[in-house]
C-alpha positions in Angstrom: -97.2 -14.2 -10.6 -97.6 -10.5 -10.3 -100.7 -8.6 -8.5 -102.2 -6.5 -10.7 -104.7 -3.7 -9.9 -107.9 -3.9 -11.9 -110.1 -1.0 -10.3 -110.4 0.9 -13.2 -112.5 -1.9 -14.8 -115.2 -1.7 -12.3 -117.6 1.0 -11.1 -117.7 1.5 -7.4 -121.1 -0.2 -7.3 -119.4 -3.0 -9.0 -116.5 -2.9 -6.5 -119.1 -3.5 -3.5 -120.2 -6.8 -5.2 -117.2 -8.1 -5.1 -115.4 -10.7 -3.0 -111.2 -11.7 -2.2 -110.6 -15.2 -3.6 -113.5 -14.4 -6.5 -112.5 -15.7 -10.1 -113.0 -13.1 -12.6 -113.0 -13.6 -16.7 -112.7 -10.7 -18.8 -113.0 -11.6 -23.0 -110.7 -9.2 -24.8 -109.7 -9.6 -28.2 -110.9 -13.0 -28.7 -108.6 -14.3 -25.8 -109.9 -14.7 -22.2 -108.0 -13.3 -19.4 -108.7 -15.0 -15.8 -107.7 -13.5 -12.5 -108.4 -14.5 -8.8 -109.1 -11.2 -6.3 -106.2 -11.1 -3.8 -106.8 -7.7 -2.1 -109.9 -5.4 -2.3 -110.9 -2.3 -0.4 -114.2 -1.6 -1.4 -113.9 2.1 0.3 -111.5 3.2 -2.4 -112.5 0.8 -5.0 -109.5 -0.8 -5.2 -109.7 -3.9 -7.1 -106.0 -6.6 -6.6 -105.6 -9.7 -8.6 -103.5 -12.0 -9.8 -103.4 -13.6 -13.6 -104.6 -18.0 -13.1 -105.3 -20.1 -16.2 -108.1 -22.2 -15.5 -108.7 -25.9 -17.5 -112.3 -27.1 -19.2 -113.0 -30.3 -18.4 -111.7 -31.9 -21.8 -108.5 -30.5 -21.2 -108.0 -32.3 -18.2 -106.0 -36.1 -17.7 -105.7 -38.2 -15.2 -103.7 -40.7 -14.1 -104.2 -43.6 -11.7 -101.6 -45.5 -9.7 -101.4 -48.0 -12.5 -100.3 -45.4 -15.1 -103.5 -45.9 -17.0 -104.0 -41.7 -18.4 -107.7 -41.1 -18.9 -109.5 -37.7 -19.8 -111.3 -36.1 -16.6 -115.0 -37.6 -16.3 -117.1 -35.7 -13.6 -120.0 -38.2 -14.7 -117.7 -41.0 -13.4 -115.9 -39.3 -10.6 -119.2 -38.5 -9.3 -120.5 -42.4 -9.8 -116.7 -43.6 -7.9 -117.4 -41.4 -5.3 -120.8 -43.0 -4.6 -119.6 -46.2 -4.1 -116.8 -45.6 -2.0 
């Protein structure tokens, strides 16, 4: 995926709170655009990222060594991982 440069969306305050590997979410036009910081030199206030889709929980299946396809349960997960 290509890096994109997104400085001119931040102020230089802005820049400073910022953090490499950070997701951000910008809404525009009804549609939201994701990206994950891959370079950032908060001297210049230069802002690098590249475009990731991320998935809500609903939108999520699983699928477990018997081929049984489930939708994504954190409630559950969190329960099997208690027990283990």
């Amino acid at each position: 995926m290509k890096i994109q440069e997104l400085s001119e969306a931040f102020t230089q305050e802005g820049v400073n709170k910022l953090k490499v590997g950070q997701l951000l979410r910008f809404s525009f036009e009804n549609s939201m655009n994701e990206y994950i910081i891959t370079k950032l030199n908060k001297k210049s206030g230069k802002v690098f990222a590249r475009p990731v889709r991320t998935y809500d929980q609903s939108e999520v299946m699983t699928e477990d060594v018997f081929g049984d396809k489930d939708v994504l349960d954190l409630n559950t997960l969190d329960e099997d991982i208690t027990h283990a």
